[in-house]
Each structure stands twice: as C-alpha cells, then as structure tokens.
N, C-alpha and C positions, 0 to 999 in steps of 0.2 A: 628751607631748613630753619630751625629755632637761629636766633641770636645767639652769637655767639660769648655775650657777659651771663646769656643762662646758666650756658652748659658749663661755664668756669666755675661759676657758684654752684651748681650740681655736684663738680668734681670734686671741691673743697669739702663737700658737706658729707657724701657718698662713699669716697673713693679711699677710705683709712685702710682698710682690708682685703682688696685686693690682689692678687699675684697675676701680674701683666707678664706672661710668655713672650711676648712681640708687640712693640719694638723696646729696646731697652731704654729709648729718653719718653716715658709714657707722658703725652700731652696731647689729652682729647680736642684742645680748640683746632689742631693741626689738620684732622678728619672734619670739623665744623666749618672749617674755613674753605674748604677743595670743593669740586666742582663734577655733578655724575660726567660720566666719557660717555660715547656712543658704545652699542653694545658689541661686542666681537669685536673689541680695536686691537689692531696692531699691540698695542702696550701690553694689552691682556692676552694676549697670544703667544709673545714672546717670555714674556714673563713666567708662564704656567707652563710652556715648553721647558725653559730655563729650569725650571723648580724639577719637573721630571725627570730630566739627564740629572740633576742630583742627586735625587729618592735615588734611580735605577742605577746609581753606582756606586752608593753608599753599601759597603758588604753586610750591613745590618740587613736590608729588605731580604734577604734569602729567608731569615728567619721567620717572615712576617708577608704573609701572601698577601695579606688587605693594603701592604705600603706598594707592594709593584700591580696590583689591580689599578691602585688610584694614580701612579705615573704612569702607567698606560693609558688609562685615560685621559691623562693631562700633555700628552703628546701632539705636537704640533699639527700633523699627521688629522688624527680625529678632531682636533679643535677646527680645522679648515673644512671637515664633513659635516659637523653639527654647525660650522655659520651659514652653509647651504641652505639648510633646511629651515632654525631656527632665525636668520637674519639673514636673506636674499638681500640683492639690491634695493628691489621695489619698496622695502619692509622696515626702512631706516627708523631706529629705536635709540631711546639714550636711558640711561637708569635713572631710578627714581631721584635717589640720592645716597641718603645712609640706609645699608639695610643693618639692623639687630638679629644676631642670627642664636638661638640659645639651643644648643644643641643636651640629647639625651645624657644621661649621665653612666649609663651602662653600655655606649656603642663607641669605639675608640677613632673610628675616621669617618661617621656621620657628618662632625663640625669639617674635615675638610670636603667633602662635595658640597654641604650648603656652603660654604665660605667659596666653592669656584662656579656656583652657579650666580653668585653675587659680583664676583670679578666678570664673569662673562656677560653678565646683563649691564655692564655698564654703573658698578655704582661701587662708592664706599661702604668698608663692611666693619662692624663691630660684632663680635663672635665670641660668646661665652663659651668656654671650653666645658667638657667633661669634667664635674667633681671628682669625680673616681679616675686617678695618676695611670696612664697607661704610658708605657714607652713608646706607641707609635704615635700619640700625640706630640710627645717632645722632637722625635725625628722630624717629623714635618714641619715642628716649629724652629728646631732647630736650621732645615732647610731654607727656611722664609729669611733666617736672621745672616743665613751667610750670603744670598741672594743680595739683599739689601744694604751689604756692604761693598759690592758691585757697582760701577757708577753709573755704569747703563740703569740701573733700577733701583738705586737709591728714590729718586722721587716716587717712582710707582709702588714703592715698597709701603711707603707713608699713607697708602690709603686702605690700610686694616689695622685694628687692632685687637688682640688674641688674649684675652683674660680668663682668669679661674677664680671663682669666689661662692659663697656657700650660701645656702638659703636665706641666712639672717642679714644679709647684706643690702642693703636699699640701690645698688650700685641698678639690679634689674628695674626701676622705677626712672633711675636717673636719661640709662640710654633708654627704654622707652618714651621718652619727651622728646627726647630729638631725634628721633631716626621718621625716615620716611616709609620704612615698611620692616615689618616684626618677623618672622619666620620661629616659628615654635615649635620643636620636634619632642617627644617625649608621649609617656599615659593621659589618658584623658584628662584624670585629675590634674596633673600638672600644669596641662593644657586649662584646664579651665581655671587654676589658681592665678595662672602669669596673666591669662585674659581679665581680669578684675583690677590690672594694672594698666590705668589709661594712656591713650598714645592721643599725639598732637591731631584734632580737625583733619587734615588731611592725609594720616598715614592709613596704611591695611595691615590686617592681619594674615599671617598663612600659617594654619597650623594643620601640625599632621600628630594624631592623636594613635589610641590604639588597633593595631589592625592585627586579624589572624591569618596566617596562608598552611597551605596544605600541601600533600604529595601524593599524585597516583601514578602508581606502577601497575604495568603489564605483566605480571607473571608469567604466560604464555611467550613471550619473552625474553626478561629475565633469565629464564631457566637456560635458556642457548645463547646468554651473554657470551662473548669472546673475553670479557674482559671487566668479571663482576668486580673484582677488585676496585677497577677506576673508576665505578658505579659509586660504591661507597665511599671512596675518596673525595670523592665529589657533591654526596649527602652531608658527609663530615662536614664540608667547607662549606656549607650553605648554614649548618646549624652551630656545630661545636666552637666553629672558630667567634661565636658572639655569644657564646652561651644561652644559646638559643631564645637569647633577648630581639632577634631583630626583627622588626616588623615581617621581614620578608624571610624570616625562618620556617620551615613546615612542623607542625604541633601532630597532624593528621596527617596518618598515611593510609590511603586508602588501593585495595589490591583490586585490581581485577584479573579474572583468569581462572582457568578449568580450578576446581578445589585439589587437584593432586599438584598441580603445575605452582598456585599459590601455596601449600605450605613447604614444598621444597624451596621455592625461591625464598621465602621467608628465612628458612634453618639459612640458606646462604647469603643473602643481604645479612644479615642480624651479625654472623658469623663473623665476616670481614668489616663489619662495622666495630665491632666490639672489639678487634684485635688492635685495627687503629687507636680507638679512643683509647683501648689500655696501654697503647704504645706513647701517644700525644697529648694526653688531656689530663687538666689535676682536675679532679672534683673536691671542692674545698665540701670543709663539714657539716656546715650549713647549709649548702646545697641538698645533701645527702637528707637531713632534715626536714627539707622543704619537699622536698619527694614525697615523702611518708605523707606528709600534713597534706597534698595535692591530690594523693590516692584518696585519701578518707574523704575528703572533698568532694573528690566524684562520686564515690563509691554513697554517699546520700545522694546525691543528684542527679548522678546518670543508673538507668536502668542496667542492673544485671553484667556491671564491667566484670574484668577477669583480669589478671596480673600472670600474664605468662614469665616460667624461669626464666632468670639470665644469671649468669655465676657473681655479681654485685651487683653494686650500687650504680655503676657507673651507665648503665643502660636501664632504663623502665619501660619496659613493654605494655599497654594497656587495652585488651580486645573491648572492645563495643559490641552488641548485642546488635545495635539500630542507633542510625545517625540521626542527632536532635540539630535542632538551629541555636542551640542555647550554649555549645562546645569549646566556643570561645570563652567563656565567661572562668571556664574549671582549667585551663591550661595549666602547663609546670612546664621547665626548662632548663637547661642544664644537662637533657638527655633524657628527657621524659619525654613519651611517645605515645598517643594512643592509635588503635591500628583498627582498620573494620575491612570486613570478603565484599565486595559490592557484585552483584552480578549484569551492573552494565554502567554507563557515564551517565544516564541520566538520573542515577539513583542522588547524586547532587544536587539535586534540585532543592533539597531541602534546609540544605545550609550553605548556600549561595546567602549569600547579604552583603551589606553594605561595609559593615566589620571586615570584610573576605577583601587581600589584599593580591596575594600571588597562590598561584598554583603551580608546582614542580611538578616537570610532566615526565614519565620516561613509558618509552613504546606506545604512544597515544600518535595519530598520526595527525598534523595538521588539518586535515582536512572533520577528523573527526570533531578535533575541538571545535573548528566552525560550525561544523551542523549544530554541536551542541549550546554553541554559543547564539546561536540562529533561537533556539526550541526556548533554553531559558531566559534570552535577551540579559545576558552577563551586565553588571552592574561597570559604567565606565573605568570602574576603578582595578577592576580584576586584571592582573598579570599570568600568561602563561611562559613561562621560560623554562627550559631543559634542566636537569637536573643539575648544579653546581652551576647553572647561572643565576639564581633569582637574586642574590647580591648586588649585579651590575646595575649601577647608577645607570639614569634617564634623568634628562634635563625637562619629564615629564613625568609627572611624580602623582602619582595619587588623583589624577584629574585635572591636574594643576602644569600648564605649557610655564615651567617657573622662567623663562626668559621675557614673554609676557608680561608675564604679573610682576615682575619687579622693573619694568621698564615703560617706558612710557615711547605712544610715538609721538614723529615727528608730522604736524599736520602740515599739506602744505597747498596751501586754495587760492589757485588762479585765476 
C-alpha cells in the first residue's frame, strides 16, 4: 500500500467536502496503516452476522424489502455456504488490501454488497456512497456505527470508511492512489470518466458498466396462474422498487404463447401491476417527462412501435413490431416497458449480446433454457433467475468470481 505521509497529505489537500457516514473520528491513515485478513475470517463472519440480527430487527426494514434481502444475506447461516464454495480449505486467499469501492448514484444498497464482498474477500474497504440521500443507506450505516461501539468490533469496525461527496470533489483521485483495487459501479460514461483517474502500478480495475436484462412469460401459463397477483408482486420488486435503474431490471417483456392465451394474460399481468404501482409507487414529474421524450425516441428509431392504453402515466406499454439488437440503447424507466408476441425462445437470438445482463423467466422450463442456451451459446454474462429474483446478489457478478479478483492467493512451494 502507498505510504502512509501520502495519503495524510492527500487527506489535507482533498478531504474539505466531504460528509463521512462512518466512522465518526474520520482518519484515513487508520485504514493505511491495517493489514488485508484472510478471506472468510471469523471477524468477517461474525461481524456481517452481528450487522444482520440488527438490520432484521430494526422495525424500519418492514418498510423496505432491499434492507431485510441484504440481512438475509448477511446471515451467518449463508455466509458459512458461500465460504464452501468460494474459499474451501485447499484455496487459502487474503485480500488485496484497500478496496475503493464507488457505488452508482441511483441504487440505495448496491454500495452495501460491494462493501460485503470487500469484507469477505479479506480486505479494507473505502466506499463512496450514493449522492442521491436514501434512507436505506443511513439504516445500514446507521447499523455499522452502533456495531462498532461494541467492543467485540470496535477494531474490525476500523477497517471501512463510508463517504458521500459530489463530482467536484478530488477526494475520488485521492483514494484511488492508495487502494489496491477500484470497483466502479455505475453507466458506462461514468465508468469511463472515473477510469481516466489513475491508480498505483499495481492496483486493478473492476468495473460494471451498463447492462440491459429482459422478461419472458409464458402465457399459456400465465393464464391458469393460481396466483397472478404474486406474479406481479414480484415483477414490481424486480423493477419499481429501483426505479427501474438496475442493471438487473427487465426493460423487455417478451410473451410467448397461443395469441388468445397472450393478450388475456397480458389484460391480467398489466392489471394487477397497475393496481400495485397505483397503490406503492410516487412517479415524480420528471419521470413522467422522461417518458414522453423515451417514446419519441423510439418512435424514430425503432420500426413501427405502438403505445398501448393504460389509465396514466404511471405505466408505459410499448408494442414492438420486431426485436432489434440496438434496444438497449432507447430504454426508459420508471415504468416504461416495451412488450413484443414472439412465437418461440429462439426468436432471441437476435438481441442476445454482451449489453444483456439477466433474463426474468416465468413458465420457461429449465431444461428449455439450456437447450436454448446450448443453440445460442449465451454470453458468460447472462443471468436467468425466476421472476422477483434477478435482484439477488452473487459473490459472481457479471463474469467476475469477485472473491478472486479482490484477493490474492497464498502460494505455497515445497
């Protein structure tokens, strides 16, 4: 790691504007000075255990499904499944050192999984938060700060620190100098702005840029749901709850099934989708705006779209003609949807790409998707997850075994 009279003089020079979340006595050299752990240690086990009996008994998380997702998975329980798999015995790994972790500014608990794939890989983490003030950021950070008043975890508390600071700020130049691996979540452009910001000879980069994912329903299906209601409960919680900023949001829904079978299901999906989002969701008015300007958008660039009714704003329907590979490019969100009838799965084939991050599946049978993942040889990157799961973190992300990549092994030659 850099010296540590750098990073003093970085802090002095850097650090006027910042708003430090955690810990309240901010002193970078305390993170400069500490040492990576092995990865899956005890400390980080109990720790991230410790944090989730707090989340999960805090009566705020009712309100907020993404804080008892993430102490679920911060559960003792699954943290001892994932060291099986990601850190066997044979497999001894220690982290790099500091990881920089600059999370998106539109997703409210992106920064805490990358901040616990950095604690699980064995390293010190500095973690820009979200510019944009969410309340589930402060819970969690709130979490971290009563944890660490704890004396079991006062020390292990000392090796993160949790900032918010805005573009103009040189603080993102400062910790990339001294961290030994960057993680960059955000659009491309951003991605490629923070990339122009150089890190030390021997740190890495890992950045996750823009990706589009999709949904296909079975209508045939559908239509003898037991239980369409919790079908779209469950679309809701994949899109609306991020405002259908996340990577792993579905933009495309795409139907298959007999033509009577898909527009009944449709009138029903759409239906119990719409009663939700008019029950749970503000569309602020610029949203509403961006709608409009999203439509006219397509509407030069894709062939022959259509705007099927909905009684507002708060839902945008948009029929396709014919699936281009360029679809990604005209997205909207917020509740913007474009929809096309395909008459079988391999009709995908043509906007498969490397852009393509998850596919929301419902009535598609596993076995199908493997044929079809056989025919088109699916890009590493593609996800298929059940409808109201594509959300669910993996400590494998995009291509990327992130316990790997931020750790190093241990050689050992006899």
């Amino acid at each position: 790691m850099q010296n540590q009279g750098v990073a003093a003089i970085a802090m002095r020079n850097h650090f006027k504007n910042i708003e430090v979340l955690f810990p309240k006595d901010f002193n970078l050299n305390k993170i400069v000075q500490m040492q990576a752990e092995e990865a899956f240690s005890e400390n980080a086990i109990s720790f991230l255990n410790a944090l989730s009996i707090l989340l999960r008994n805090d009566p705020q998380s009712t309100d907020f499904p993404e804080i008892a997702a993430f102490a679920f998975f911060c559960r003792k329980a699954n943290l001892i499944q994932l060291k099986k798999v990601y850190s066997p015995p044979a497999n001894r790994r220690t982290g790099r050192g500091i990881v920089f972790h600059i999370s998106p500014s539109n997703m409210p608990m992106n920064f805490a999984y990358s901040l616990v794939s950095g604690i699980l890989s064995g390293n010190l983490n500095i973690v820009r938060l979200p510019s944009k003030k969410f309340k589930q950021v402060d819970m969690v950070c709130q979490a971290i700060q009563e944890l660490s008043e704890k004396a079991e975890f006062q020390l292990f508390s000392q090796r993160m620190l949790l900032v918010r600071y805005d573009k103009l700020s040189s603080a993102t130049a400062c910790f990339s100098s001294i961290c030994d691996a960057r993680i960059i979540w955000g659009g491309d452009q951003a991605v490629r702005e923070i990339k122009k910001i150089s890190l030390s000879a021997k740190a890495i980069d890992v950045s996750f840029g823009d990706k589009y994912s999709i949904c296909v329903m079975n209508a045939d299906k559908y239509i003898h749901e037991r239980s369409p209601k919790k079908i779209a409960r469950a679309f809701y919680n994949d899109t609306f709850l991020f405002d259908q900023n996340a990577c792993t949001s579905p933009h495309l829904i795409v139907w298959l099934g007999s033509g009577k079978n898909v527009s009944a299901s449709q009138q029903l999906f759409w239906d119990h989708l719409y009663n939700l989002v008019k029950k749970r969701y503000h569309l602020q008015a610029h949203s509403a705006i961006d709608k409009l300007s999203t439509f006219y958008n397509q509407a030069i660039h894709l062939k022959g779209i259509k705007k099927t009714p909905m009684p507002d704003n708060l839902i945008w329907r948009i029929e396709l003609q014919e699936l281009t590979d360029s679809l990604d490019k005209y997205r909207g969100n917020c509740g913007y949807f474009v929809e096309y009838k395909a008459s079988s799965l391999p009709e995908l084939s043509c906007i498969i790409c490397k852009k393509h991050q998850t596919i929301a599946s419902y009535g598609i049978e596993k076995e199908e998707w493997l044929q079809l993942s056989r025919q088109l040889k699916l890009n590493v990157n593609d996800r298929i997850r059940s409808i109201g799961k594509t959300s669910e973190f993996s400590l494998s992300w995009d291509g990327y075994n992130l316990i790997d990549t931020l750790s190093k092994a241990l050689p050992i030659i006899l």
